[in-house]
N, CA, C and O atoms as a Maestro MAE file, in Angstrom:
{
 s_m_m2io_version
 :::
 2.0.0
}

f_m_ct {
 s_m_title
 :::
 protein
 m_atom[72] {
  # First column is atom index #
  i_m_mmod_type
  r_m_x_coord
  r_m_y_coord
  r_m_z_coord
  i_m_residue_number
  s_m_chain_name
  s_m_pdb_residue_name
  s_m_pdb_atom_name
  i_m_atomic_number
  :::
  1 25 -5.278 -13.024 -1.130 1 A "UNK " " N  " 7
  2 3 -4.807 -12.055 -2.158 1 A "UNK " " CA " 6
  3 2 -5.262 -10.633 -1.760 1 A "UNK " " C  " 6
  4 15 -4.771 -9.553 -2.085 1 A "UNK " " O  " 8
  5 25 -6.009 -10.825 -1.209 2 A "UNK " " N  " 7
  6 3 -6.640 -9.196 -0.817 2 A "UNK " " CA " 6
  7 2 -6.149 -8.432 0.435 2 A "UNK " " C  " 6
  8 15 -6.493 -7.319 0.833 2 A "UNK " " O  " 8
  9 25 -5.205 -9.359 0.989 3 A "UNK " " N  " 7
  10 3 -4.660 -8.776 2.153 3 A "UNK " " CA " 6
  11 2 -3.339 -8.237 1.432 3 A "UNK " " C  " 6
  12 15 -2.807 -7.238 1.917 3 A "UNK " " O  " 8
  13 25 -2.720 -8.901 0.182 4 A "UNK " " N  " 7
  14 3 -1.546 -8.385 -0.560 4 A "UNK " " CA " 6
  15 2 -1.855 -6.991 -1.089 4 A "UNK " " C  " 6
  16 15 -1.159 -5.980 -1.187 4 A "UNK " " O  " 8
  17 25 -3.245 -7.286 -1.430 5 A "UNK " " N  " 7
  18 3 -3.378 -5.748 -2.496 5 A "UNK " " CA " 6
  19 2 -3.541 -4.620 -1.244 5 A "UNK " " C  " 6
  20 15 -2.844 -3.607 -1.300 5 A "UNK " " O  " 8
  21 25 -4.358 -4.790 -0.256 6 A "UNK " " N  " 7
  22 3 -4.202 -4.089 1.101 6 A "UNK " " CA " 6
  23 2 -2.568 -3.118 1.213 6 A "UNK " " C  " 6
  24 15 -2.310 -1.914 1.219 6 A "UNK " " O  " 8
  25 25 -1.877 -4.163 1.278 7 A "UNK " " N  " 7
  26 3 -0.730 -3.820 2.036 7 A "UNK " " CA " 6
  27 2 -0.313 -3.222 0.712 7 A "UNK " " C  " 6
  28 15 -0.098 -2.020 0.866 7 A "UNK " " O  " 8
  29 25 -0.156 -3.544 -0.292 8 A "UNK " " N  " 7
  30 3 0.054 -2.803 -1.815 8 A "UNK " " CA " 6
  31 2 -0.605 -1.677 -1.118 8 A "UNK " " C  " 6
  32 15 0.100 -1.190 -0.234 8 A "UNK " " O  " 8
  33 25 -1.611 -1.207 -1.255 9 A "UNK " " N  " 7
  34 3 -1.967 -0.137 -1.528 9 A "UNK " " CA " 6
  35 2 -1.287 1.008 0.002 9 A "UNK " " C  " 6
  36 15 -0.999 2.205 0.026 9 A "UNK " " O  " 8
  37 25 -1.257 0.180 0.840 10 A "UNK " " N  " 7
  38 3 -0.757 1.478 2.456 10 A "UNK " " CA " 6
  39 2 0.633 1.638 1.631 10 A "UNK " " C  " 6
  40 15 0.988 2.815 1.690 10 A "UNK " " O  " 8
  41 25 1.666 0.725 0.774 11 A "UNK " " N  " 7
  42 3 2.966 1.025 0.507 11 A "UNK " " CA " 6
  43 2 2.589 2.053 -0.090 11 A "UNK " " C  " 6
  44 15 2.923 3.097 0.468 11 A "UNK " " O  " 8
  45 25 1.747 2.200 -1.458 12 A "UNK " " N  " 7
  46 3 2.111 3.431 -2.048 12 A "UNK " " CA " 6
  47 2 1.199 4.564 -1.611 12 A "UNK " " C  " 6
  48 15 1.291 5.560 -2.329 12 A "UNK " " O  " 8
  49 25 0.384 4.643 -0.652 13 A "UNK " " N  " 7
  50 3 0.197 5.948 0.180 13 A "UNK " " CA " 6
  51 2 1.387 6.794 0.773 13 A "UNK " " C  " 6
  52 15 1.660 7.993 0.821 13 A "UNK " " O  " 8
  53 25 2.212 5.138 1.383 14 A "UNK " " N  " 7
  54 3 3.605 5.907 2.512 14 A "UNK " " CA " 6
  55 2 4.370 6.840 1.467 14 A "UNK " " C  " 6
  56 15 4.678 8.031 1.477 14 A "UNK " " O  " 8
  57 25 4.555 5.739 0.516 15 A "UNK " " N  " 7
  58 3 5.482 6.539 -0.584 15 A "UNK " " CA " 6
  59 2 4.583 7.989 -1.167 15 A "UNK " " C  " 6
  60 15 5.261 8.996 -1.373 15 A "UNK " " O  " 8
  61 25 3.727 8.026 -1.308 16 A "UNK " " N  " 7
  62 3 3.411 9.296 -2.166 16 A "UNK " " CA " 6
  63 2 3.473 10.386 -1.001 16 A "UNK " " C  " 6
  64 15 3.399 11.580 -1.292 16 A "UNK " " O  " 8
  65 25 3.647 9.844 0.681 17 A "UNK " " N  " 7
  66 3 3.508 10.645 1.447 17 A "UNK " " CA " 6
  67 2 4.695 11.386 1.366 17 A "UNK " " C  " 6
  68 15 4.489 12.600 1.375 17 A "UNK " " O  " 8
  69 25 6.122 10.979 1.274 18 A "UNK " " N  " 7
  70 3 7.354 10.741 1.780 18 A "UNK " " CA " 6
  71 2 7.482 12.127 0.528 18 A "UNK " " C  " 6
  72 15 8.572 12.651 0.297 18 A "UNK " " O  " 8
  :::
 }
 m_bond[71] {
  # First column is bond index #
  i_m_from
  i_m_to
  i_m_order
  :::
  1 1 2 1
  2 2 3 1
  3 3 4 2
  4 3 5 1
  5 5 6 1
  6 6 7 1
  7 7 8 2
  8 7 9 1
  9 9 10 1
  10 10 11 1
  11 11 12 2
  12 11 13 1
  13 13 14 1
  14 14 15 1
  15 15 16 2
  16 15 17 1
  17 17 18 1
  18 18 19 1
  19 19 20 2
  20 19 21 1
  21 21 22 1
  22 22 23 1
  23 23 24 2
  24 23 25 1
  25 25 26 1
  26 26 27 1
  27 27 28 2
  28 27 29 1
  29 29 30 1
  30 30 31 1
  31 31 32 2
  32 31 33 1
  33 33 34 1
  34 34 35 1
  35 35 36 2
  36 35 37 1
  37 37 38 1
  38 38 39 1
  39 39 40 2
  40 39 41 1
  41 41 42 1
  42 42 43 1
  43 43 44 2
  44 43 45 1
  45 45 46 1
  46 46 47 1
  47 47 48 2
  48 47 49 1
  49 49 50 1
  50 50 51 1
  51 51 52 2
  52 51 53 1
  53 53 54 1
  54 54 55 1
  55 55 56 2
  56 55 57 1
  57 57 58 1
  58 58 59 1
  59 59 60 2
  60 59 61 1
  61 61 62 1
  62 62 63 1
  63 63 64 2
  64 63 65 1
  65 65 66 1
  66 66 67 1
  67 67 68 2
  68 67 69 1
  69 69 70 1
  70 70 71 1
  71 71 72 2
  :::
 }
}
């Protein structure tokens, strides 16, 4: 589960980057 929330969390870095 903690590798889900991981990757959760790089998605909404990319997005707040974009």
């Amino acid at each position: 589960m903690k590798i889900a929330s991981s990757l959760e969390e790089l998605l909404h870095c990319q997005w707040a980057s974009i």
